[in-house]
N, C-alpha and C positions, 0 to 999 in steps of 0.2 A: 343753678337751682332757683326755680321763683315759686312765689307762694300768695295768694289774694285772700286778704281778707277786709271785714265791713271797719274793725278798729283795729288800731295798734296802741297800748298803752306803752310810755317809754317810763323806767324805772319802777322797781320794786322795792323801795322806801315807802314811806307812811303816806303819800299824795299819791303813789302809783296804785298802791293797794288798793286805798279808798274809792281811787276812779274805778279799778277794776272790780271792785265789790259793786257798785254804783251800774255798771254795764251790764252786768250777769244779772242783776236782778232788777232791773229797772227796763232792760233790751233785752231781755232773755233769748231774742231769735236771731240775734248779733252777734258774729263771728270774733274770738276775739284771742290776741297774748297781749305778753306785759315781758315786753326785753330789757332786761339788767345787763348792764354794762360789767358788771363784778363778777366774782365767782360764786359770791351769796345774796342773799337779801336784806333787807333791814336798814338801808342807805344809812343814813350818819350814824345812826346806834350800832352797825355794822363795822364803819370804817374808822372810827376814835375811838383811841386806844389808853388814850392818857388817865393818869391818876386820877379817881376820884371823879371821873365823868358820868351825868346824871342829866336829868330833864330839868330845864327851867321854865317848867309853866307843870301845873297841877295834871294828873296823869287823868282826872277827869274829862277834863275837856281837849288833853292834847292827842289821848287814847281816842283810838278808831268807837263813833257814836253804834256803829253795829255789832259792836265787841266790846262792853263796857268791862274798863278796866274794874278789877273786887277789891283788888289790896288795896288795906290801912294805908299805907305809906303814899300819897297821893307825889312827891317827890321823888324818882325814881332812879336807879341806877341805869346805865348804859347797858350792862349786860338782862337785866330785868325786860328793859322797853324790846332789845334785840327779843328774847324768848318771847315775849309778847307775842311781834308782829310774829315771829315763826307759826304761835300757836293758834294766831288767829288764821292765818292763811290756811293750815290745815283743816280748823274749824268750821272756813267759810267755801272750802272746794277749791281754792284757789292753786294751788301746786300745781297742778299738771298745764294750766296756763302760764308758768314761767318758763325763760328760757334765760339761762343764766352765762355768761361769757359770752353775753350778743351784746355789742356795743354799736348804736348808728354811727355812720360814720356821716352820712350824706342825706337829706331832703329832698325831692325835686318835687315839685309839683305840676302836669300837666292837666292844661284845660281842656284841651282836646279828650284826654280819654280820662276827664274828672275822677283824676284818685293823684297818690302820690306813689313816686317809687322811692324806696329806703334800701338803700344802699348799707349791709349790716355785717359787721365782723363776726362771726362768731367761730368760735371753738377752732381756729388756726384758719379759716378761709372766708371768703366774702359772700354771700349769699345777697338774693334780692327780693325783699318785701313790698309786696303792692298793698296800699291801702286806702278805705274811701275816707277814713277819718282817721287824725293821730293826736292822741291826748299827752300831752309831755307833765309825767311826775317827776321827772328827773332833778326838782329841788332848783334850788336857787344860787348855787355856788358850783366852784371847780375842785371836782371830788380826786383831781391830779394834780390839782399847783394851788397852793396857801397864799395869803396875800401875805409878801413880805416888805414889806416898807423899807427903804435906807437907814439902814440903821450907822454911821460913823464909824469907822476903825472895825465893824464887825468880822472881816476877813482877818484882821491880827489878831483873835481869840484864839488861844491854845489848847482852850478846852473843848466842851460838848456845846454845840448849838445846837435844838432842839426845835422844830413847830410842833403845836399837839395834833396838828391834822396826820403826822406823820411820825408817830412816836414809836422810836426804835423801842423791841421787842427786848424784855430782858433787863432793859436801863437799867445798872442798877444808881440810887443816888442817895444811898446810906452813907452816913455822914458826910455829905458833902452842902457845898457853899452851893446854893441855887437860886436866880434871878430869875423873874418871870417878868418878864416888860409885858404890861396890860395891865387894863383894868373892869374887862369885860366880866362875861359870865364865865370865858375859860379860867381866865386868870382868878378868881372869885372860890372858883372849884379849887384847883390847885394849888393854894396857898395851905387850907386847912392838911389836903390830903398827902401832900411832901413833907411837910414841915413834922408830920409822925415821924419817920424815920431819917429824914436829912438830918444835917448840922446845922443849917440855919435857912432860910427861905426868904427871902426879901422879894416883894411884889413892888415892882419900881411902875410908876404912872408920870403919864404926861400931866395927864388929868383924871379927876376921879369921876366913880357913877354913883350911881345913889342903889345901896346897897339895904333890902329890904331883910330882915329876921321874920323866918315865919317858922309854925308847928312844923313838923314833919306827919303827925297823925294830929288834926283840927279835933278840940273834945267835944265840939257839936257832932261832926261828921259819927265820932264816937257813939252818942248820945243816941242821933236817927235811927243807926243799925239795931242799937239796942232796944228799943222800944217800938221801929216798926216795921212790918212786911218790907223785905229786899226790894219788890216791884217800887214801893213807895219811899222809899230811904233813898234809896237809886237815885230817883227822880230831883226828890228833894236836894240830894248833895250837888246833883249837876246845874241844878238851878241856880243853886248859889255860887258854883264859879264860873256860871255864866254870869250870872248880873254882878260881882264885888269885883272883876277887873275892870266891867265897863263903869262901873261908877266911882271908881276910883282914877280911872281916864278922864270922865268928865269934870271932877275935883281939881284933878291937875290942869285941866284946861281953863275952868271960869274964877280957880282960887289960888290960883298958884303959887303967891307969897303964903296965903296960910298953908299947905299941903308942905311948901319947903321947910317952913318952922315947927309943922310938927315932925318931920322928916330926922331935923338939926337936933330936936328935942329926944327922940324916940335911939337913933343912932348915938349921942353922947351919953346914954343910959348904958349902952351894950361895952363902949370902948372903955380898957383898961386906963387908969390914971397918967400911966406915960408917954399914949398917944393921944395927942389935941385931935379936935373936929378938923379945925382949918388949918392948914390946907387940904388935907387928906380926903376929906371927905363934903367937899362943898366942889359941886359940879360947877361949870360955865352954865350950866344949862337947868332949866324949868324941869321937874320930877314929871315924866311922862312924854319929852321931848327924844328921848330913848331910851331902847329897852331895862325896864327895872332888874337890876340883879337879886339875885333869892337866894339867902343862908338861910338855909335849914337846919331848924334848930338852933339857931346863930351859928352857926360853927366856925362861920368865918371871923367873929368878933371871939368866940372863945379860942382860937390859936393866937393872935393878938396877947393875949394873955399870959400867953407862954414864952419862955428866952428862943422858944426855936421859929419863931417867925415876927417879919416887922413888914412897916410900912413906908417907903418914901416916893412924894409929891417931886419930883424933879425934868430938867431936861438934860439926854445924853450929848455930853461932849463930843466924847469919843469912846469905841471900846478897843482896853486894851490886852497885852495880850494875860493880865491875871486876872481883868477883870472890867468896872465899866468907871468912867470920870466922868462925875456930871459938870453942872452948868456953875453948880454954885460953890464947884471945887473938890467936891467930897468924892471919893472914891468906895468901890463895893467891891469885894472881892468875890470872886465866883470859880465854882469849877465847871458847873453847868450853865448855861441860859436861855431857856424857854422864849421865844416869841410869840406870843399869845398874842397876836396882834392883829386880828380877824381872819375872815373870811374874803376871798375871792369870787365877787358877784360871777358868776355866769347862766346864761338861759339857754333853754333847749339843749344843756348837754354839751353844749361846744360844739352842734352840730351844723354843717355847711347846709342850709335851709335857700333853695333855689322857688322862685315861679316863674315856669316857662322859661327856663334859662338863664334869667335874670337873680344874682344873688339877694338876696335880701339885707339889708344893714335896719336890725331889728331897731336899734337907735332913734331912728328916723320916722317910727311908727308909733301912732297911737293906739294902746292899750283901750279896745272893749270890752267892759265890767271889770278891767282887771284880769281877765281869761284868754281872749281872743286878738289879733291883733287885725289891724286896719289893712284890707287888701292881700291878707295872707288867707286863703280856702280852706275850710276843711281842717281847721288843727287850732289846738286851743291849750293852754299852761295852765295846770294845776298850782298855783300860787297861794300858800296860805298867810295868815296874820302873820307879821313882825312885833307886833304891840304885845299880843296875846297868843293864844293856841295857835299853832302852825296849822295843825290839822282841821280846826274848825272849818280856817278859810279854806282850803284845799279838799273837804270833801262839800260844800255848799257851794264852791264852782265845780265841781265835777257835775252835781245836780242841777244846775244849771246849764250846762252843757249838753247834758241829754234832754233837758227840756227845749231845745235849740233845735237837738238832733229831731224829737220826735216834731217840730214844727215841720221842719223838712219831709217827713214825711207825709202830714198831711199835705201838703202844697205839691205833695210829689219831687221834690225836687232832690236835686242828688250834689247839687254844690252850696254854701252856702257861705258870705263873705262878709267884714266890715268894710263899710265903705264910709269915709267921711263927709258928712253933707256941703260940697263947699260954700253955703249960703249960711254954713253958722260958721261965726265967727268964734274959733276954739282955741286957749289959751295954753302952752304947757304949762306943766307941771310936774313936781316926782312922781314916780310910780309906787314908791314904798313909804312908809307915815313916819319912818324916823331918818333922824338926822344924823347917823354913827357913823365916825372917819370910814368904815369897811363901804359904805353907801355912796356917799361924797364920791371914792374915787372912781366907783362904777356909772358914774352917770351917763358917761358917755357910749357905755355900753350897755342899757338898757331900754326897756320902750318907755315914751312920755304918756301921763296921764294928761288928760282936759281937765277944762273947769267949769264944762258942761254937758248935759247930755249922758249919754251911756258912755261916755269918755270919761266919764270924771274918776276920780281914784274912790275906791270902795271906803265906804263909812264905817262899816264895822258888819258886825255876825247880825242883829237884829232886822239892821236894813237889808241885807243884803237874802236873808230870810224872806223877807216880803218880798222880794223883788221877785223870789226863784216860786213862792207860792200863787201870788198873786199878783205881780208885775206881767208889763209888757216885755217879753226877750224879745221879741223879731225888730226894735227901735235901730235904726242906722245898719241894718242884715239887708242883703242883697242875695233872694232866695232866686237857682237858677236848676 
């Protein structure tokens, strides 16, 4: 069975959707699906299952900008943000352009007949999609393997090993002894939300993050609804978490000793008297060097406060089989043990991405605006922020994207490529703006940003704004 059409959007997560709301109404005379690899929609708000999982970035700006989110609670549940995108995809027409249990398996790209053939699993057989464009939302990790680090002696554990990306159904972990190794935003969620009904909860860290307390409903946000027209209130609240991450990015950048001391300052206010600041909560790292974690409500300083959860700054010895032996001797006992230990980078879905035969080792390329990659045709990654709103970045390259596509059309042309100038002289660089072990160990498996040019790695939502309204896109494009 084969099938052509003008796009293919891969993934029905929050960057798929986005693209594909972004195509229907921006290309309305463009053919188009959106193949999910799953059985459902909603990519991570979908697939984690674990205690207590929520958004860490304000559902303002992480919420689809053509479906603004309404609810108070700008901090959201997992199961909330899932209902969401379901209701927005109803809302917006989108349903009947998914196809759900289609997973690519394969990429090829031919010059000759400028389109791509996608080789695609679906519903027990392989089918073949021709495409002249392929937009990848398929997200930035491996939604089948968790990244699991060495952890020492972990194979002699007796009890429950656990990752959240794959959290058995049912678990139950009433009164019991539960280690979470991390200290991210999983690990951050899960201390409060176990430690209700466990026996005790110990969050064990290599090292710490910098752990922000904020409102769950802001009494400005409060204030706006109440005094002005929706249209206007709206506006208003989005503004504000548009510009109060970025200028609390720029604080962390030109002041950084003072933004740590008020940091040290504001966190020793929250912590109960028998957990110190240091170690526990004094990073290696500059506030803004990665991503900030968010208690809401404090809630994660209010379990702290209770006999059923604690804190230890340590390194594992070894684990054994009751439980874990650190470095500095002291032992924890556990019946359970969470590895909340990140994310597994991967691109395009894990999918075998060929031109002309030739495989591609995405690695080896440099990243155009962040969207496109260098000498790849016709296909482009829906990439959003790591710093801030995922979705921000991820629907302002889609729209980028099709300002690309519609250049193509005027020029007529039907392929269109990066090509690196080799008379500039271009530096690598990361492709993503923070520095978190789950990043470190994907390097090698991602594309390099430049340190010039439309190579360069994306500055943030404002610029990148200007670029998509009022910039040049056709810069280092080879229209054919």
């Amino acid at each position: 069975m084969e099938e052509h059409l003008d796009i293919v959007v891969v993934g029905a997560g929050l960057a798929g959707i986005t693209a594909a709301y972004r195509v229907k109404t921006m290309l309305p005379s463009k053919s188009f699906v959106i193949l999910e690899a799953r059985e459902s929609i909603g990519g991570t708000w979908d697939l984690f299952k674990y205690p207590g999982i929520r958004s860490d970035s304000d559902l303002t700006t992480y919420g689809f900008p053509f479906a603004p989110w309404t609810k108070e609670r700008q901090i959201a549940s997992g199961a909330e943000i899932a209902d969401y995108v379901r209701e927005t995809v109803i809302s917006c027409g989108l349903g009947g352009k998914i196809r759900l249990n289609h997973r690519v398996l394969t990429a090829d790209w031919s010059s000759q007949e400028k389109r791509w053939r996608l080789t695609v699993s679906g519903n027990g057989r392989n089918v073949t999609i021709y495409a002249n464009f392929v937009m990848w939302g398929s997200g930035y990790y491996d939604h089948w393997e968790g990244l699991n680090p060495i952890i020492p002696g972990i194979e002699n554990f007796r009890g429950i090993v656990v990752h959240p990306q794959f959290w058995p159904e049912g678990l139950d972990y009433t009164g019991k002894q539960v280690v979470v190794i991390g200290s991210g935003a999983t690990a951050i969620t899960l201390l409060p939300a176990m430690s209700k009904t466990a026996a005790h909860v110990t969050m064990l860290q290599r090292s710490p993050s910098y752990v922000l307390p904020i409102p769950m409903v802001a009494a400005e946000d409060r204030i706006l609804k109440s005094f002005l027209p929706t249209w206007i209130s709206s506006r208003l609240i989005r503004w504000k978490y548009l510009f109060l991450p970025r200028l609390t990015m720029e604080l962390c950048k030109y002041f950084p000793g003072l933004v740590r001391a008020g940091m040290r300052r504001l966190t020793t206010t929250f912590l109960p008297i028998h957990v110190p600041h240091d170690p526990h909560f004094k990073p290696r790292y500059n506030m803004g060097e990665q991503r900030i974690c968010l208690a809401p409500d404090g809630d994660f300083f209010k379990c702290l406060h209770t006999p059923n959860a604690s804190i230890v700054t340590d390194i594992i010895k070894t684990v054994t089989p009751a439980g874990i032996e650190l470095e500095s001797g002291n032992r924890i006992s556990a019946d359970i043990i969470v590895t909340a230990t990140g994310l597994k980078i991967q691109l395009f879905g894990g999918v075998h991405v060929k031109v002309d035969g030739e495989m591609v080792t995405i690695s080896e390329k440099y990243a155009w605006n962040g969207t496109m990659l260098q000498d790849i045709p016709n296909a482009a990654m829906m990439i959003g922020y790591t710093s801030t709103a995922w979705t921000l970045g991820a629907d302002i390259m889609a729209q980028l994207v099709i300002k690309v596509m519609g250049a193509m059309e005027e020029r007529g042309a039907k392929v269109v490529v990066p090509r690196l100038d080799l008379g500039m002289e271009v530096h690598p660089a990361p492709l993503l703006d923070i520095n978190a072990t789950y990043v470190k160990v994907a390097i090698g498996s991602v594309p390099m940003a430049g340190d010039r040019g439309p190579w360069r790695r994306r500055a943030g939502y404002y610029e990148d704004c200007w670029k998509v309204r009022f910039g040049d896109v056709t810069q280092e494009l080879v229209f054919e």
